[in-house]
Structure formats: structure tokens, C-alpha cells
N, C-alpha and C positions, 0 to 999 in steps of 0.2 A: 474299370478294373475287374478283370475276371476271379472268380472264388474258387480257390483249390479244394482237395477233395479232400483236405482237414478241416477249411470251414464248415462245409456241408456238413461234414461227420460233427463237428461241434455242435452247430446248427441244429443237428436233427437231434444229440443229446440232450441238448438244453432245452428244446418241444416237447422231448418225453421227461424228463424232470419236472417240468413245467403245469404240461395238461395231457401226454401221451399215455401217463399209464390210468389217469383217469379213463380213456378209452378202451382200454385192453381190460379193463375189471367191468366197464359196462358189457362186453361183448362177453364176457363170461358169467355173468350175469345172465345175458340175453339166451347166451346157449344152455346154460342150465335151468331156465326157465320153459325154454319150449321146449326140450326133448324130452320131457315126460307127453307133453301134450302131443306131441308128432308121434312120438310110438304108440297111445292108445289110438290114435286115429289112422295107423298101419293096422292096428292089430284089427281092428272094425273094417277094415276093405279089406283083412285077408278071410278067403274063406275055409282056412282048413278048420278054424275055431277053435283052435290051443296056441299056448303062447310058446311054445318048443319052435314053431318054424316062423314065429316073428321076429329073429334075430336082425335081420336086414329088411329095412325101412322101406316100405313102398315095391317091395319085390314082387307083388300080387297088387291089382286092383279089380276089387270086384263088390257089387253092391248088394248081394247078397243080403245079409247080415243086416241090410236096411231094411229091404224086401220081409225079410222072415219078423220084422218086430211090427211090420202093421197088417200081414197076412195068415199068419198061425195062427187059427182058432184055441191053445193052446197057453197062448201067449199073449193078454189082455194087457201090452203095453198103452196102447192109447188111453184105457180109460184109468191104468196109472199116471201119465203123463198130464191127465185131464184133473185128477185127484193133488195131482202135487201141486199144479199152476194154480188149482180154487184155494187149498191151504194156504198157502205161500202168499198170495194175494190178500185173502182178509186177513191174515196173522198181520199180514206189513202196515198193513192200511188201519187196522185197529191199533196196532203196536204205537206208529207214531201220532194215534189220536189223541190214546187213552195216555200216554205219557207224555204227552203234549200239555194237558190239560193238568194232570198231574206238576211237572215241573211250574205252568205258570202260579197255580196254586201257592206252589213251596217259595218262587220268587216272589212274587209279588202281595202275599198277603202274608198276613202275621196273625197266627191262632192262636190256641192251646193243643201242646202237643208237637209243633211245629218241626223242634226241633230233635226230639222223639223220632218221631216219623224220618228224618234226613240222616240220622242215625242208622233207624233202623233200614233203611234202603242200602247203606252202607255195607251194614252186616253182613247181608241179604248176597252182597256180590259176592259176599267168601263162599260161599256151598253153593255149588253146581244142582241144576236140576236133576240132574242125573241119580243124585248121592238119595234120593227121594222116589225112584221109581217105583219102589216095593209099594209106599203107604200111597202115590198115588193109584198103582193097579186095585189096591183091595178099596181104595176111597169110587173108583171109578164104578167098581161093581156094584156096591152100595148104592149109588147113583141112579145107576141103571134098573134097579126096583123103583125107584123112586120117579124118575124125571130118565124115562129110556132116551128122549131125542138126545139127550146131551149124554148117555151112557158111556159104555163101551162099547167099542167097535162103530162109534160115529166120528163125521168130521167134527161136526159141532163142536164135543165133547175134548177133541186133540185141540181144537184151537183155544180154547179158553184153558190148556192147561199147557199150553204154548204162549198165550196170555202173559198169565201169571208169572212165567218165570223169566219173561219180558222188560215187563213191566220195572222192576229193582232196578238193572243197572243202567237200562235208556232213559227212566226219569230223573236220576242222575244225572247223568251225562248231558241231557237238556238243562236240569236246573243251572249247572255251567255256565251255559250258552246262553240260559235266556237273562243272567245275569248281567253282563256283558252290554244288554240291552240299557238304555239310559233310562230310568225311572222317570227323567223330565215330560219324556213321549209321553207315558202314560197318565202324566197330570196334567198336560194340554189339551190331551183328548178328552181327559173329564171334566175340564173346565167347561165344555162345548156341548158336555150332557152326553158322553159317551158310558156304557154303562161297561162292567168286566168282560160281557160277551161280544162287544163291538170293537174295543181294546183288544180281546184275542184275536178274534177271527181277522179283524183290519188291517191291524197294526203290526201286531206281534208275530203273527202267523208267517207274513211276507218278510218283516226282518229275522227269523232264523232258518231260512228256506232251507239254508245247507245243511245246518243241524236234521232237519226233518227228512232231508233224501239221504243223505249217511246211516240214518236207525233204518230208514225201511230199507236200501239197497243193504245193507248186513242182515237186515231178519231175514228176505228171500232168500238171501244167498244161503243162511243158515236154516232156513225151514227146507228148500229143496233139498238139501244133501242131507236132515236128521233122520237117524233111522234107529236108535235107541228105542226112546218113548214110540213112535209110530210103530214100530213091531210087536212093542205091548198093548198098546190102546186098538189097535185094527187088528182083527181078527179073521177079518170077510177079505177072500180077495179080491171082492169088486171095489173094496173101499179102499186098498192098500196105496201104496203111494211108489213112486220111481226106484226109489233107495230102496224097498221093503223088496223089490218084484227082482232087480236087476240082482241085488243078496240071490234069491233063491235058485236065479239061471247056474248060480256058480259055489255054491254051498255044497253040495252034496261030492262025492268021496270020488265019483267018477261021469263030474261032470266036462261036459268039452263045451260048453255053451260060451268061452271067452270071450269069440268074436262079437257076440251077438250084445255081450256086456260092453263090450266096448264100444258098439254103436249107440246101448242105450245110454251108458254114457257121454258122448258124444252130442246127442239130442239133447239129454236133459241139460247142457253145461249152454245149450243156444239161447234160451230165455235170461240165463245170467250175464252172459256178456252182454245182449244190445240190451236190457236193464242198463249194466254198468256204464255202455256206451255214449246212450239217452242223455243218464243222470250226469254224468261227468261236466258234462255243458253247462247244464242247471247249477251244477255244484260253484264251480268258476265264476259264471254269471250272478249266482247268490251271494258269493265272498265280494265280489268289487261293489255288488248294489248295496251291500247292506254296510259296508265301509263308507258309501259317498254319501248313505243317509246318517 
């Protein structure tokens, strides 16, 4: 029996009722997602270097704008590029050590103070690092009579107060997760003559794998793009960072360097994705492992 062309029309009614306009909000979704990223990366192949004649997308390609960010003497992109990737790296890597160890701490043992402390982590996440830049600048300078490698105007010095303001809400957010973990493990393994550092490093470390690539893949992401605190604490341009350099191309009253920010843009946004790409595997692969354990 053949279907007339009110079934169909019912038919295809009752699909988008169904599961059709779930499709039509994803795809708006998806378009509103990338045309910010398709026009910055228009705007970096056009070479006029203002955003006036990047109205139309892809109307110019030219790689100019790549060209001038590792050949201008001028323009010491690489060894910003080289400064953000060292930052961002140990902030990530310390980040999920030092709160790693922190949260096991707060899980699994029972002090004085305990609960003090889980408090005061708490608190800690209501005020932004930000609200604090003034006493960190004059704390820094201070510093730097004292203990210059960790001064002002060092990485050192950015990372430990990148650290710091880390630290609060990711050891948190692990004590959570490592809750989660069955305390049985860890009295089987010290049945066996496991001691707290063989228990973390063995045990624990590999059942919260996803917890531990979620805090580092957000600190890079969050240390590459800050440029608050880094524009205060680095003062050298050798030492500056991507965010602090790519500001200055387009800061000024009658600057036209657009292009040129959009390509660093561009660059700098490559280490975050296959980051994101990487870990995303890992992340997946850590929720099903550490379910079947």
C-alpha cells in the first residue's frame, strides 16, 4: 500500500516532534560555536591587518600575518610562545601534584584541624585571585630584595602565585573524587605492608586519572590565556607571555596589527586543542577503568 503525501507530511511531523528539533538547536549550537573561530581565522589570512575589511570570510588568503610573527625582529613572538608553554606546563603539572596530595590528605586521614582547613578551602573559592593583585604586586617586590629568583619579573615567581590561587578550589574538587574512592582499597593495601606513599602513588593515583587530567587540562587552558597577574608580575619583554605580547600588537590608539593578533591567536589556541584532543581519550578510558575497578 503506497503512502500519500499526508502520511509523509505526518510522518516527518511526528520526527521533528520527536527528535527533529533536537537537531536544528544542535546545528545552532554548532554555527554559533564556530563563527567566532572561522572569523578570527579570516581575519589572520587577510593581510590588510584591520578588521573593517574582514567582513566576508575567506575573501583574501594570505599567510602573511604567519610569516611576520616568526620573522620581525620586532616582534619576539616565539620566545612568548616559548614562555607561555614553560608556564602553563609546570603550573599544570604542579597544580595537579600539589592538590593531589592535598585532597588525599583531607580524604583519608583524620587530624587536627581537618575540618578547619576544608572550610577554609571553601571560603577560599569565594575571592578571586584577582581581588588580591594590588598586595600581591607590593608582596612581590618585597620578594625580590629578598629571594630575586622568585621575584618580580620571574617565571618562578608567576608560578608559585599561580600556585596558590590553584591550589583552593582543585583540592576541593579532588577531595570529592577521591572520596568516591572505597576506603576498603586502601586497607588491603595496608594489610600487605603498603605504606600512605605507595597507596597514593599505586593505588589512588590511577583510580582518579580523570579527576587529575580535568584540573590540569583547565589550568593550561587557564594559564595560556591569563593576562591580569602576568602583566603585573613580568615586566621584561623577554619574559612576557602570548596574552601580555599579542595585548600590546593591539592596545595602542592607532594600532592596525589585527591581522597579525589573530594569527597569534590562532597559534596560541593549537597547544589547547590537541591538549584537549589527547586527554579526552584518557578522560573516557579513566571513567570506564576506574568504574570496573
Amino acid at each position: 500500500m503506497r503512502r500519500t503525501k499526508t502520511d509523509r507530511r505526518r510522518s516527518f511531523k511526528a520526527w521533528f516532534v520527536d527528535t527533529g528539533w533536537r537537531h536544528v538547536i544542535a546545528w545552532i549550537a554548532i554555527v554559533f560555536a564556530l563563527f567566532p573561530l572561522l572569523y578570527i581565522l579570516s581575519v589572520s589570512l587577510n593581510p590588510i591587518g584591520t578588521l573593517t575589511g574582514s567582513n566576508q570570510l575567506f575573501r583574501s588568503i594570505d599567510f602573511s600575518n604567519y610569516v611576520r610573527l616568526f620573522t620581525d625582529p620586532d616582534l619576539p613572538y616565539p620566545q612568548w610562545y616559548a614562555n607561555s608553554l614553560v608556564i602553563a606546563i609546570i603550573t599544570s603539572v604542579f597544580t595537579v601534584l600539589l592538590c593531589a596530595l592535598g585532597a588525599y590528605a583531607f580524604s583519608r586521614m583524620r587530624f587536627t584541624g581537618r575540618r578547619f582547613g576544608l572550610a577554609t578551602l571553601l571560603v577560599l573559592q569565594m575571592f578571586p585571585q584577582l581581588l588580591a593583585i594590588t598586595a600581591i604586586f607590593l608582596l612581590m617586590i618585597q620578594i625580590s630584595d629578598v629571594f630575586p629568583a622568585i621575584g618580580l619579573g620571574t617565571h618562578a615567581g608567576l608560578i608559585m602565585i599561580y600556585l596558590g590561587g590553584a591550589l583552593g578550589v582543585n583540592t576541593f574538587l579532588m577531595y570529592g573524587f577521591f572520596n568516591t574512592v572505597p576506603v576498603a582499597i586502601d586497607e588491603a593495601a595496608k594489610i600487605d605492608g603498603a605504606g600512605h606513599a605507595r597507596v597514593f602513588f599505586t593505588i589512588m593515583l590511577p583510580l582518579v586519572t580523570p579527576i587529575l587530567i580535568v584540573i590540569g587540562l583547565l589550568t593550561f587552558i587557564g594559564i595560556i590565556g591569563e593576562f591580569a597577574i602576568a602583566s603585573v608580575i613580568l615586566n621584561d619583554p623577554a619574559q612576557q607571555t602570548v596574552a601580555i605580547g599579542l595585548f600590546q600588537l593591539v592596545s595602542g590608539f592607532m594600532s592596525q596589527n589585527w591581522g597579525v593578533f589573530a594569527a597569534g591567536a590562532v597559534l596560541a589556541a593549537l597547544p589547547v586543542m590537541v591538549f584537549f584532543l589527547v586527554s579526552q581519550r584518557y578522560i573516557a578510558g579513566g571513567l570506564v577503568s576506574g568504574s570496573v575497578k
